[in-house]
OpenMM code with the backbone's topology and positions (N, CA, C; nanometers):
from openmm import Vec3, app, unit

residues = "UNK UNK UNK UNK UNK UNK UNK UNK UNK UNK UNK UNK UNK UNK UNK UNK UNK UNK UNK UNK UNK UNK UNK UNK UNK UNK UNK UNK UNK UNK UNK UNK UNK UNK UNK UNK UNK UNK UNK UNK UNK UNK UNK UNK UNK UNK UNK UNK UNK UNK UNK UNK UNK".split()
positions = [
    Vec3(1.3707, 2.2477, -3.9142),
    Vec3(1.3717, 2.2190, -4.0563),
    Vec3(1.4850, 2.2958, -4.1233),
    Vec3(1.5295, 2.2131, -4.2363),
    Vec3(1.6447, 2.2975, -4.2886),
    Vec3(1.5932, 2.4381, -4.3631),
    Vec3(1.5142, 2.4182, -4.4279),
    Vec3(1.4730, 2.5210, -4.5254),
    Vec3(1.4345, 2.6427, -4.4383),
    Vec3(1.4257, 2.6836, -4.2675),
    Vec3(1.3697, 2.7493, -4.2134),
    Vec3(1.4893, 2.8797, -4.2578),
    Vec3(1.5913, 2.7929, -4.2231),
    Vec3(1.7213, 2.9369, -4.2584),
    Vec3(1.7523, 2.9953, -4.3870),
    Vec3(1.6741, 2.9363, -4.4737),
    Vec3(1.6823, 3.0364, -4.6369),
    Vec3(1.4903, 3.1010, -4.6413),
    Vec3(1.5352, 3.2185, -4.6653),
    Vec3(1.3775, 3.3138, -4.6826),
    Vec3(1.3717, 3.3349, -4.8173),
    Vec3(1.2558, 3.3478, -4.8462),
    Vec3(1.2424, 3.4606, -4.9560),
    Vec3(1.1738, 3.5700, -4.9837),
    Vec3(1.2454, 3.6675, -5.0992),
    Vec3(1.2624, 3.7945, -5.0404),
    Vec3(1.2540, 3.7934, -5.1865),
    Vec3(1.1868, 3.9848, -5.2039),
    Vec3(1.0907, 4.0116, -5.3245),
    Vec3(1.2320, 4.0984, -5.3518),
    Vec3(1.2348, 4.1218, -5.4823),
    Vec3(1.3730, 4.2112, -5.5209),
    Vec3(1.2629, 4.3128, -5.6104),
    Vec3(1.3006, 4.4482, -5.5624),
    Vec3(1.2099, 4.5654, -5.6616),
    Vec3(1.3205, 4.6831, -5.7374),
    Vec3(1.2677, 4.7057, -5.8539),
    Vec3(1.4039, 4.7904, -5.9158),
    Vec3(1.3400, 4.9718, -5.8685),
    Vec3(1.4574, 5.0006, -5.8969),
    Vec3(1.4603, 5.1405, -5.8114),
    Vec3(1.4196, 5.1889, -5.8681),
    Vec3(1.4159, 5.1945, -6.0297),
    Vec3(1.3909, 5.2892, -6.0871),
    Vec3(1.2528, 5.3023, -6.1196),
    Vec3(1.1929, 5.1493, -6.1335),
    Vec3(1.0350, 5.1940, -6.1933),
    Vec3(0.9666, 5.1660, -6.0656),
    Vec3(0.9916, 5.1292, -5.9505),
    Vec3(0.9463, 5.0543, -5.8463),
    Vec3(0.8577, 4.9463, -5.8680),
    Vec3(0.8853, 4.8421, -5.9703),
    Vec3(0.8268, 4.7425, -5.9989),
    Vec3(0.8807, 4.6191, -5.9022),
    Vec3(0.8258, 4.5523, -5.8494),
    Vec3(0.8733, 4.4141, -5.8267),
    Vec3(0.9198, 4.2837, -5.9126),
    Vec3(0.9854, 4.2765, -5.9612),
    Vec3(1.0305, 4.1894, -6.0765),
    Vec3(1.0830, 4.0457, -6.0232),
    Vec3(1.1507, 4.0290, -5.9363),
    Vec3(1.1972, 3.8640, -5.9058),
    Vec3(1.1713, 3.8610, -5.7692),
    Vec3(1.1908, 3.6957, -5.7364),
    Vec3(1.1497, 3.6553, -5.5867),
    Vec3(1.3300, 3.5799, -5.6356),
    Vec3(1.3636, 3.5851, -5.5152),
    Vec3(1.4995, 3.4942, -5.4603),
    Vec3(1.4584, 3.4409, -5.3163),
    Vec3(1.5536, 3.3833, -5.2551),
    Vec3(1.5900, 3.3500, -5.1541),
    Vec3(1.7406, 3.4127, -5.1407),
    Vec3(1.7706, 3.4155, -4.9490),
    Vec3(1.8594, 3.4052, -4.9179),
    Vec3(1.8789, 3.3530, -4.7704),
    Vec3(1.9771, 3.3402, -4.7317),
    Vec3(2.0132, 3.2704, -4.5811),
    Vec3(1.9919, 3.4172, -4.4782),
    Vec3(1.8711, 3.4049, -4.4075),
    Vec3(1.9555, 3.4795, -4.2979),
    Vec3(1.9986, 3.4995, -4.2005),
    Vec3(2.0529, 3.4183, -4.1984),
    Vec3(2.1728, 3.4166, -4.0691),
    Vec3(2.3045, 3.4730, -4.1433),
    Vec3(2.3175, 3.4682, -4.2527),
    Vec3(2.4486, 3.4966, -4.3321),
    Vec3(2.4392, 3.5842, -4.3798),
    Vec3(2.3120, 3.6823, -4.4227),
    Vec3(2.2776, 3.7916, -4.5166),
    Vec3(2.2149, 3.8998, -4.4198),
    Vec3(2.2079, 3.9217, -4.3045),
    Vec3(2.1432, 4.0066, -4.2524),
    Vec3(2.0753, 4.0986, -4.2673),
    Vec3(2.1564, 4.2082, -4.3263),
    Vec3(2.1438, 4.3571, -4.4149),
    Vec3(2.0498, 4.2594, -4.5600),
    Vec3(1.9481, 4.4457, -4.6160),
    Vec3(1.9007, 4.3815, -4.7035),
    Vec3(1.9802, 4.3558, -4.8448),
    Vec3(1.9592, 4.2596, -4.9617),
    Vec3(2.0574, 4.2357, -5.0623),
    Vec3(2.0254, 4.3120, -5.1446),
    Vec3(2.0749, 4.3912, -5.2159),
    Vec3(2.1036, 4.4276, -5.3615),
    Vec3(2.1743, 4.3960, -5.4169),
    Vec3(2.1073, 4.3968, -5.5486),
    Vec3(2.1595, 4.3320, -5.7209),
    Vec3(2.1319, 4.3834, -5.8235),
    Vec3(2.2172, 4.3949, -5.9454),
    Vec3(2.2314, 4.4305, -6.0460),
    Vec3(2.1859, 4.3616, -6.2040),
    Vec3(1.9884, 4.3794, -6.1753),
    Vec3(1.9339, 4.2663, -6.2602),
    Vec3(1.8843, 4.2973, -6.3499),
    Vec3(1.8138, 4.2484, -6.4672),
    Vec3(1.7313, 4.3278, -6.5714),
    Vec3(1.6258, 4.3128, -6.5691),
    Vec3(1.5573, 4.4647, -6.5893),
    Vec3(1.4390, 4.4962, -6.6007),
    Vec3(1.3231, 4.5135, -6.7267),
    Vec3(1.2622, 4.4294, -6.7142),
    Vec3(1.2211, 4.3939, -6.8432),
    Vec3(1.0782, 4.5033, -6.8654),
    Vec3(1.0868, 4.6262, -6.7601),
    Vec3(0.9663, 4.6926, -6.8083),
    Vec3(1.0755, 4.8536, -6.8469),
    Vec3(1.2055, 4.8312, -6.7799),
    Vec3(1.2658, 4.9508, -6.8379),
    Vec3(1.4161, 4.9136, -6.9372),
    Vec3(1.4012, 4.7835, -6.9806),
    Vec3(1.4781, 4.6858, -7.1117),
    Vec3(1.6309, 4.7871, -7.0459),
    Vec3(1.6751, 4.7751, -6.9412),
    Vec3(1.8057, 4.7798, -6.9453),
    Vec3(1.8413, 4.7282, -6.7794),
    Vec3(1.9743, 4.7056, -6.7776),
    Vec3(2.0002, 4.6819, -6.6184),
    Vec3(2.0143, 4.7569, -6.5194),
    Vec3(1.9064, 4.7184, -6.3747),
    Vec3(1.9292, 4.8421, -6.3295),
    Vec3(1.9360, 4.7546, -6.1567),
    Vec3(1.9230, 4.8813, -6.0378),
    Vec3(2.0217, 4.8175, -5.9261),
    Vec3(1.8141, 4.7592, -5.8388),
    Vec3(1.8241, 4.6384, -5.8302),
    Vec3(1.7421, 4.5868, -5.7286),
    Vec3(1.7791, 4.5578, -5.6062),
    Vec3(1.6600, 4.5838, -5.5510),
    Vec3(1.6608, 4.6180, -5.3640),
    Vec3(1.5488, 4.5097, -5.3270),
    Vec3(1.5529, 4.4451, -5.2327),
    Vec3(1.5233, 4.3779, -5.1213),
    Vec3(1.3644, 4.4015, -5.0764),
    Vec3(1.2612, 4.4447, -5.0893),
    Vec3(1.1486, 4.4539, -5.0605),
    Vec3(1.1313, 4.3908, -4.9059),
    Vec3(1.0032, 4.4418, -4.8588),
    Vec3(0.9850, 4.3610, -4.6605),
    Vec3(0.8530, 4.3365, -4.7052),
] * unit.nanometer
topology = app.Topology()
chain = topology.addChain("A")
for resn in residues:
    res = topology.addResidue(resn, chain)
    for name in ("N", "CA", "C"):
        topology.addAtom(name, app.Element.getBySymbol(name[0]), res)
């Protein structure tokens, strides 16, 4: 199935350790986990999200 090669994956911000968004990504192409630079709507500014397992 195509959809087998995109996952999804919980993004949590560092700072409050909240879980805030679900994404997807490929992994075969993304290996390592992703971080991003998203907003956090329980600490109202942007901060760096990490990859949750």
């Amino acid at each position: 199935m195509a959809s087998d090669k995109r996952i999804k994956v919980t993004l949590a911000c560092e700072s409050c350790k909240r879980r805030n968004y679900i994404t997807k990504k490929n992994k075969i192409n993304d290996r390592e986990r992703i971080e991003m630079k998203k907003y956090c709507r329980f600490e109202r500014v942007h901060t760096l999200h990490k990859e949750t397992r």
